[in-house]
MARGU-778802 format. One record per residue: residue in three letters; x, y, z of N, C-alpha, C, O in turn. Coordinates in steps of 0.1 Angstrom, whole numbers, plus 2048, in hexadecimal, padded with zeros to 3 digits. Layout:
# MARGU-778802
AlaXYZXYZXYZXYZ ...
END
This chain:
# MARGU-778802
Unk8087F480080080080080980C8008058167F9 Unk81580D80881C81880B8238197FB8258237F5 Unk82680F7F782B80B7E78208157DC82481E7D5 Unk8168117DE80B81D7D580C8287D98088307D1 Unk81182C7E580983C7E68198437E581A84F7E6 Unk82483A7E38318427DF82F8447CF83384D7C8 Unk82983A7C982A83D7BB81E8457B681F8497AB Unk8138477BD80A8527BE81385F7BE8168657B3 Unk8178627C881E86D7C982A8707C182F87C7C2 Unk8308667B983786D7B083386F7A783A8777A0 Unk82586779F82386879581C87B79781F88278D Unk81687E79D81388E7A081F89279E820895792 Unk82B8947A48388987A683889A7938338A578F Unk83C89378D83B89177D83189B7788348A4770 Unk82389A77C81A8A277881E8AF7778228B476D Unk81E8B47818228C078382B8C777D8298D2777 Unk8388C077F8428BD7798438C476584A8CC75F Unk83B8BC7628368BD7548308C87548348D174C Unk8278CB75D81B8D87588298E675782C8ED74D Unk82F8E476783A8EE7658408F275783E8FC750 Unk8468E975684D8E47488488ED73C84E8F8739 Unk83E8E87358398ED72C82E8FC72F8258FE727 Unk83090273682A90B73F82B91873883691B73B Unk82792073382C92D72C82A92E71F825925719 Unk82F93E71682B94170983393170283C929706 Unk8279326F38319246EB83392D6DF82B9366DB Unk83E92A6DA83D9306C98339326C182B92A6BD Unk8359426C082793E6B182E9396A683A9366A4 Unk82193969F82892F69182593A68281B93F67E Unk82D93C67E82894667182193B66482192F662 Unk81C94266081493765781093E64C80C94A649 Unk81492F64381693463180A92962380991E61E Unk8049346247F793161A7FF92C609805935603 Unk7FE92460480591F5F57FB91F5F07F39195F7 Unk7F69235E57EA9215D97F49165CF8009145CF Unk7EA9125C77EA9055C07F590C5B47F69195B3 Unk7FC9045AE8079045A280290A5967F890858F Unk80B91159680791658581691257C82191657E Unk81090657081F90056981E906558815906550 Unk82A90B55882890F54883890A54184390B547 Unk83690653583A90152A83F90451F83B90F51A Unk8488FF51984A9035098458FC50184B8F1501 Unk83B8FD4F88318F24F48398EA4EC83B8DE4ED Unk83F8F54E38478E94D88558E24DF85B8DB4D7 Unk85A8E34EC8628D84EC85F8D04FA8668C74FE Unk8528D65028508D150D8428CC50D8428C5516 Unk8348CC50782C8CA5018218D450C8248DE513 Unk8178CD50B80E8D85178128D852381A8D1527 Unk80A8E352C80D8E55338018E35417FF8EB54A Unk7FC8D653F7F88CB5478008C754F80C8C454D Unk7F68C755E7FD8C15687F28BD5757E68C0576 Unk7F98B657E7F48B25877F98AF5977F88A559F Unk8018BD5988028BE5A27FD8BE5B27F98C85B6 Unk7FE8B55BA7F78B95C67FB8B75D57F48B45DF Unk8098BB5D48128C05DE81F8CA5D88258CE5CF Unk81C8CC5EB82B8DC5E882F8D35F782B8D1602 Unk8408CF5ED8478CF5F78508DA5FC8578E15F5 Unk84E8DB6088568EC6118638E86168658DF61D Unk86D8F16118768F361787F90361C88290B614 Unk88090362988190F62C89491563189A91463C Unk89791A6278AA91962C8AD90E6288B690A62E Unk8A99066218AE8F96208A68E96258A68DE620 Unk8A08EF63089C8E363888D8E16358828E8635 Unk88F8D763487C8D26308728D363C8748CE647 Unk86C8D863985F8D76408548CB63F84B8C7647 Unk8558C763484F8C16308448BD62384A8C361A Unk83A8B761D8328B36168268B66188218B0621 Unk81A8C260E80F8C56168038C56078018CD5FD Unk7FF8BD60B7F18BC6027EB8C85FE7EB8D0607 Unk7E48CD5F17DF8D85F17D18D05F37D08C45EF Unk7C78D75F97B78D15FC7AD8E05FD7B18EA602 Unk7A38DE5F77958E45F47948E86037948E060C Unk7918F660378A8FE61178090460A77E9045FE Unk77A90A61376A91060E77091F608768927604 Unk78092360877F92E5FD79192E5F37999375F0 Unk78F91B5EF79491A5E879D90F5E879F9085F2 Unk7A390C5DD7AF8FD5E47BF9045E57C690A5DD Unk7C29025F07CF9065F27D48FD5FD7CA8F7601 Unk7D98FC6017E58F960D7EC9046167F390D610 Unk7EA9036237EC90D6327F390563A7EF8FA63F Unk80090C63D80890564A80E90E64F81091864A Unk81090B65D81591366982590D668827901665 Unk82D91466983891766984191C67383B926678 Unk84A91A67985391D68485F92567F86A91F680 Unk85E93267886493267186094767685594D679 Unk86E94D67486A95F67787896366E88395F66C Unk87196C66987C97965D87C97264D87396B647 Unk88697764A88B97263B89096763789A96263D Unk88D96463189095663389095162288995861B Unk89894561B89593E61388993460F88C928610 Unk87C93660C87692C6058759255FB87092A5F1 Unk87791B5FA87B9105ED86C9055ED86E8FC5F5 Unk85F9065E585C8FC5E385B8F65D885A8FC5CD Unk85B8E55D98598DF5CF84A8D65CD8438D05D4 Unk84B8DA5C083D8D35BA83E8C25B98468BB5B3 Unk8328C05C38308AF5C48258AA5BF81B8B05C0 Unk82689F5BA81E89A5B481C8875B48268805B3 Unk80B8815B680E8735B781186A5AD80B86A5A2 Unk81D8615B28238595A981784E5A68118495AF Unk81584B59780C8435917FE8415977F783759A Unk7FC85159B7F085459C7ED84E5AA7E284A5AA Unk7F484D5B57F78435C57F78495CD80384D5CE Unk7F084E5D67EE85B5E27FE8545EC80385B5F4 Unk80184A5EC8078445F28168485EE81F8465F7 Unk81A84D5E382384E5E182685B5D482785D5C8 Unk8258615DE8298735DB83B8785D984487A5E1 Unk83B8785CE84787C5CE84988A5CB83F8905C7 Unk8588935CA85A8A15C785E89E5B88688975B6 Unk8578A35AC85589E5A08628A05978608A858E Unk86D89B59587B89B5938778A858787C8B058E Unk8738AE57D8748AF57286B8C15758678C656B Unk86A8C457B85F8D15818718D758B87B8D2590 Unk86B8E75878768EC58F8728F259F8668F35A3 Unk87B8F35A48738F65B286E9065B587490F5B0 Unk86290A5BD8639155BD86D9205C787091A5D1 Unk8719285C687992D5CC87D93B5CE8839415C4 Unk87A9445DC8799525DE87B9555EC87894E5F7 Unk8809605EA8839675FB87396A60086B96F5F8 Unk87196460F86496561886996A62587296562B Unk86097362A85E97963685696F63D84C96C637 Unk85896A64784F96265184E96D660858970667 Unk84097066283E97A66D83597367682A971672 Unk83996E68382F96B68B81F96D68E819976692 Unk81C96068B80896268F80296967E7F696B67B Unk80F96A67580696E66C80596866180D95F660 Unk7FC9676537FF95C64680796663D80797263D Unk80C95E63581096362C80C95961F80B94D621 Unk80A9616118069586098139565F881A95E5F2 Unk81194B5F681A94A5E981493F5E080F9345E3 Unk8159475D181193E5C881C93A5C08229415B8 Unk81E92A5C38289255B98289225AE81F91A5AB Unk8319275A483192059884091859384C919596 Unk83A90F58984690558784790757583F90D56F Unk85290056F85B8F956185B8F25648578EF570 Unk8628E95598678E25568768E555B8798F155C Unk8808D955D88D8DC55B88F8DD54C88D8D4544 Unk8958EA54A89F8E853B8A28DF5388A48D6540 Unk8A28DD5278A48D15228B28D351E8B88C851E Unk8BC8E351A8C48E85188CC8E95248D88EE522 Unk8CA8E65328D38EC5398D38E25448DA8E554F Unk8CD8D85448CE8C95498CC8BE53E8CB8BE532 Unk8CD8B154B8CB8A55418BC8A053F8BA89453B Unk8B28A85418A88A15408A78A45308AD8AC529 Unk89889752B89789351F88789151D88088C526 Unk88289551287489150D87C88850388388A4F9 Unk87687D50A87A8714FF8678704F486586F4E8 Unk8648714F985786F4F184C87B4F684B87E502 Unk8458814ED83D88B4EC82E8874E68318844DA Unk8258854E781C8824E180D88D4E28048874E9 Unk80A8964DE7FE89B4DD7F489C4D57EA8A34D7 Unk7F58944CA7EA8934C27E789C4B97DF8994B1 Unk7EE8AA4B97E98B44B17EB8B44A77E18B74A0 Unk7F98B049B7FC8AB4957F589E4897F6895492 Unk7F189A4817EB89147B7F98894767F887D474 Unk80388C47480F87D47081787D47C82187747E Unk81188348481C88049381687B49F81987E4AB Unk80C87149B80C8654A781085A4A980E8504A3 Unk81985B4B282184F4B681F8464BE8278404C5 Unk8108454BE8078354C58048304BB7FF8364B1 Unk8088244BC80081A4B17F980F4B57FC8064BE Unk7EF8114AC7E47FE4B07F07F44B57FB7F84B3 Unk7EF7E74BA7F87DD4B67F57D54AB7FE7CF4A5 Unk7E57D24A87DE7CA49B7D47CE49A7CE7D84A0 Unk7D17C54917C27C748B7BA7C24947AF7C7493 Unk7BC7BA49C7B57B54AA7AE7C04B37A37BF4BA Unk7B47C64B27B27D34BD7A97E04BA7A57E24AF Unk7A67E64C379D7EE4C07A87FE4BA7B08024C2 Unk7A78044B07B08114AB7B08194B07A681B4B6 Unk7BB8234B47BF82D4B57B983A4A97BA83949D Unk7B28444AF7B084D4A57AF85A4AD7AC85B4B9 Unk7B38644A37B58714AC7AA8774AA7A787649E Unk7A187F4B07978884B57998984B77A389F4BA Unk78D89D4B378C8AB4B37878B04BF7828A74C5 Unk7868BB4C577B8C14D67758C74CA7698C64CC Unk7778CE4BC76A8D54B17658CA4B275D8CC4BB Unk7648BB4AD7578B14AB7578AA4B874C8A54B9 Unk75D8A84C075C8A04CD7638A44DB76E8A14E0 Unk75A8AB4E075B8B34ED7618A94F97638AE504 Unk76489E4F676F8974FF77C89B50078389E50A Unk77F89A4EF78E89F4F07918AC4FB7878B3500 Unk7A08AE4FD7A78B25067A98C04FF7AB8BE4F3 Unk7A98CC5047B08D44FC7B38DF4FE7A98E74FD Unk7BF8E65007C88ED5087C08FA5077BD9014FD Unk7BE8FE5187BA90D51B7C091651A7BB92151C Unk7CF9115167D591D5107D59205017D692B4FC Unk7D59174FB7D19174EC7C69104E27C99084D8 Unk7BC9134E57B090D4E37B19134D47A791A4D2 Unk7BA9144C87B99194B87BF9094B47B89014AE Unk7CC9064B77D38FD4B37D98EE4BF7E28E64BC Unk7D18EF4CA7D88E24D17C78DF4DA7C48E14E5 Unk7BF8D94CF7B48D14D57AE8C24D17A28BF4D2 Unk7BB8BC4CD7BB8AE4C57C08A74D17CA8AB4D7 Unk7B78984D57BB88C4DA7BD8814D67BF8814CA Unk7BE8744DC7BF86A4D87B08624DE7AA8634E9 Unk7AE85C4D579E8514D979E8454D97A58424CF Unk79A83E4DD7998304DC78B82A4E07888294EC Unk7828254D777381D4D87768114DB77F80D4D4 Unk7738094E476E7FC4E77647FC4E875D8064EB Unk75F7EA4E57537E64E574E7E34D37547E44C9 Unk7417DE4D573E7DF4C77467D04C17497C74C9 Unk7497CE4B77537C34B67617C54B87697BD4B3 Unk7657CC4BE7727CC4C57717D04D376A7DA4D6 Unk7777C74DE7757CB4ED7837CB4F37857CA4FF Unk78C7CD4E979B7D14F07A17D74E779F7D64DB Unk7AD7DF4F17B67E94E87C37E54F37C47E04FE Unk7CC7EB4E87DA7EB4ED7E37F34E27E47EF4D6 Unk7EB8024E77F18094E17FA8084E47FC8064F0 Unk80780B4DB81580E4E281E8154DA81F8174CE Unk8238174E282E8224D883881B4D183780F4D0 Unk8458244C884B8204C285381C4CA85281F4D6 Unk8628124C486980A4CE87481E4D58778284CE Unk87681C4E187C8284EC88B81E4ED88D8134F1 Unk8938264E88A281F4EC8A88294F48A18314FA Unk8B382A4F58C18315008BA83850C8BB84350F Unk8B082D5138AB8355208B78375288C2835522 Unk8B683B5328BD83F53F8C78335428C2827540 Unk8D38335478D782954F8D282855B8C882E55C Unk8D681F56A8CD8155728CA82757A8D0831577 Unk8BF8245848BD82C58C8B683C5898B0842592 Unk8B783F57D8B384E5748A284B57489C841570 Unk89D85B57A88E85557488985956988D863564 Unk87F85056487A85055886E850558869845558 Unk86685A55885A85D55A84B86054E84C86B548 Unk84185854B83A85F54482E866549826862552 Unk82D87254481F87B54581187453881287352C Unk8088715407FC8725387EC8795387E587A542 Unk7EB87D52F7D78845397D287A52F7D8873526 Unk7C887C5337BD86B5327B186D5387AF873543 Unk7A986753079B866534793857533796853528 Unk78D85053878984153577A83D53D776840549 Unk77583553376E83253A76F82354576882054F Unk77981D54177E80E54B78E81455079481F54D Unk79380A55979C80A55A7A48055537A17FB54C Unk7B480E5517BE80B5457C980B54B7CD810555 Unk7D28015407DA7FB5497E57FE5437E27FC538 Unk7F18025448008095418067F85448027EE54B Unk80F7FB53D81E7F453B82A7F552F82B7FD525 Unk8337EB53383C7EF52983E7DF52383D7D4528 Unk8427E45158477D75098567D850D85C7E350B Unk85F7CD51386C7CE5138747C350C8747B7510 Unk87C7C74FF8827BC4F888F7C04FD8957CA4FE Unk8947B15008A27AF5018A87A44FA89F79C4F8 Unk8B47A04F78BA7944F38C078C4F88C97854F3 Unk8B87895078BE78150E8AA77750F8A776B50E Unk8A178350F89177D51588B77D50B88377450A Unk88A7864FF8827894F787B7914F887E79B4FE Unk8707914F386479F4F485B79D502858792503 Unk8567A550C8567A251984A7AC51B84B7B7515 Unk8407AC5218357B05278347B553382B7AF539 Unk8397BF53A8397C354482B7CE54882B7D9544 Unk8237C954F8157CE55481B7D755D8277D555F Unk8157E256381A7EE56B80D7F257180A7EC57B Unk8097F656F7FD8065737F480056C7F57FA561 Unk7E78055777DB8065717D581557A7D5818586 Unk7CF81B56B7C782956F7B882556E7B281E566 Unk7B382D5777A482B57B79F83156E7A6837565 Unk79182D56E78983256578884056F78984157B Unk78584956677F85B56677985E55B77C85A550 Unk76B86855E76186C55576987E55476388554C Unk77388355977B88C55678988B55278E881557 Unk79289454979A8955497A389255579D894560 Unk7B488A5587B988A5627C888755C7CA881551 Unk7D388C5657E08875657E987F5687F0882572 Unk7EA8775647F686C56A80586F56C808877564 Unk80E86B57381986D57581D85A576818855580 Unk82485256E82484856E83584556E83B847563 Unk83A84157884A83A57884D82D56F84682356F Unk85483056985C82656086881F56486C814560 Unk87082B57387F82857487E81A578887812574 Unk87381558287D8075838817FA57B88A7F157C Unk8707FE5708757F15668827F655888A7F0550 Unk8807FF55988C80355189E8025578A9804550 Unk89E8005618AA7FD56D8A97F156D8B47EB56C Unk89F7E956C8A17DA5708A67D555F8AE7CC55F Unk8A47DA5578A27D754B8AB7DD5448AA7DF537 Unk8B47E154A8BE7EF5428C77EB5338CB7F352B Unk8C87DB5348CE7D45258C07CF51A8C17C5514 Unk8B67D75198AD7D65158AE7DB5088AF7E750A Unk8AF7D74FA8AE7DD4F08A77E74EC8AB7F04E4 Unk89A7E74F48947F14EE8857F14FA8837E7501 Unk8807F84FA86F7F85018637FF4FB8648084F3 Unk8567FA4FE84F8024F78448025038427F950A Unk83D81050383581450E82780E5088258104FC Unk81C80651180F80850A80580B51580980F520 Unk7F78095127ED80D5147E680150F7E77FB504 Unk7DC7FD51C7D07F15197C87F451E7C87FD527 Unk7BB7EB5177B07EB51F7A87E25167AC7DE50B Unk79C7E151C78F7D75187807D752177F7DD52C Unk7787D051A76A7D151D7657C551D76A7BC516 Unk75B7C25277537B65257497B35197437BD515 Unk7477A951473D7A95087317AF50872D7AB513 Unk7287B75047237C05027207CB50B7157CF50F Unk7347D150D7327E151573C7E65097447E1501 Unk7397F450B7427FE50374A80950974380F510 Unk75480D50975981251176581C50A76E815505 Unk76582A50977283450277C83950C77983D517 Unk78C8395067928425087978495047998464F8 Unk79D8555087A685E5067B085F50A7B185A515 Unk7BB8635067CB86A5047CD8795007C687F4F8 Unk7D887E5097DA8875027E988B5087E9887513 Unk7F58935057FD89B50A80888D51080D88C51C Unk80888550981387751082287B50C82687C500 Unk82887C51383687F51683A87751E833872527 Unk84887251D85086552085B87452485B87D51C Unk86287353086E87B53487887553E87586F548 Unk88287653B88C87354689787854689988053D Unk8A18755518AC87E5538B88735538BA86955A Unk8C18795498CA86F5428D887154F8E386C54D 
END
């Protein structure tokens, strides 16, 4: 009994102890309002200026703060954080975005430049910034548009049926068909997509590109951008010929069906790493339908990029 009422009494002792402790003014926190990305482009060597941004990673003097979702409030979508942070200071954020479309795996988007400006942080108060991002130079690094594909063009699509089995590839107008994709910055000359009908007597498709050689050596990422619209789920992979296995089938990603426009950010690096004595690869696109359903998609703005 005497055993309980000593550890009674110190556990109060501790109590107290604590309250003391943490007892008094705490830091305020200055806090910094980010509005959503604005990304712009050089059309003819970077193609549109589509994106799907939905993090800003913060770093402040150097040191990260962290990864912060932009989310819908009742006067607007942005992202708000409290900050430990007073005077001038260096802010550096970078534009994040989910890898193959996976809330789970957010990365800082290799190929986007970071934003970057002198900020005042003033206690108890917000401050706001809108970031905007590029491309890294194609001229003053090693990144690479290995493949470009927008559809606007009529001899420059580089998807092809794989047979006559399959359901066709054909490019689309937004003048005759209000599906297609087409750029709000230049609605005269960039509103041509890519379509594909299933159903009907054909209930599968499969498109791919032409054969992609001198990718990256091991470890470089190699990234494709797509917008896409579908009505099933579609499934990404890669064709890998080598001369040791032959022609090879590698499944990867599957994107949900959407009744809107959406962006993908899809990794390539690790089968192209595992695969690096590969002759050649070729990117495709599948899908299919049950016997009497019908079902379209769309493409538009597919760019293959990596950094050599």
């Amino acid at each position: 009994m005497k055993c309980l009422r000593y550890i009674f009494l110190f556990a109060i002792v501790v109590l107290l102890f604590s309250c003391k402790k943490f007892k008094g003014s705490q830091e305020i926190p200055a806090y910094l309002r980010i509005e959503p990305w604005t990304l712009t482009t050089n059309y003819e060597i970077e193609g549109a200026a589509t994106q799907a941004i939905t993090d800003a990673w913060v770093y402040v003097n150097g040191n990260l703060h962290g990864c912060f979702e932009f989310k819908n409030h009742d006067d607007g979508l942005y992202t708000m954080i409290p900050l430990l942070e007073k005077g001038e200071k260096t802010l550096q954020i970078y534009p994040g975005v989910k890898m193959n479309g996976i809330s789970s795996t957010r990365i800082q988007y290799p190929f986007y430049q970071p934003y970057k400006i002198k900020h005042t942080f003033v206690e108890g108060e917000m401050g706001s910034v809108s970031p905007s991002t590029k491309y890294y130079s194609v001229d003053s690094t090693n990144v690479h548009f290995k493949l470009m594909e927008d559809f606007e063009e009529i001899n420059n699509i580089k998807f092809y049926r794989i047979d006559t089995t399959y359901a066709p590839l054909e490019q689309i107008s937004h003048r005759t068909n209000p599906n297609a994709w087409m750029d709000p910055l230049d609605t005269i000359n960039h509103y041509r997509s890519g379509h594909i009908h299933v159903g009907d007597s054909l209930t599968r498709f499969c498109i791919a590109s032409g054969e992609l050689t001198n990718l990256p050596a091991v470890g470089n990422y190699v990234m494709m951008e797509v917008d896409y619209k579908c009505d099933r789920e579609m499934l990404i992979g890669m064709y890998i010929m080598s001369s040791q296995y032959g022609l090879q089938d590698k499944e990867l990603y599957y994107l949900k069906a959407t009744d809107t426009w959406k962006k993908a950010y899809i990794n390539f690096s690790p089968t192209v790493t595992d695969n690096y004595n590969a002759l050649y690869f070729k990117v495709y696109f599948r899908g299919h339908v049950s016997a009497g359903e019908t079902a379209d998609f769309y493409f538009d703005n597919i760019k293959l990029i990596y950094v050599e």
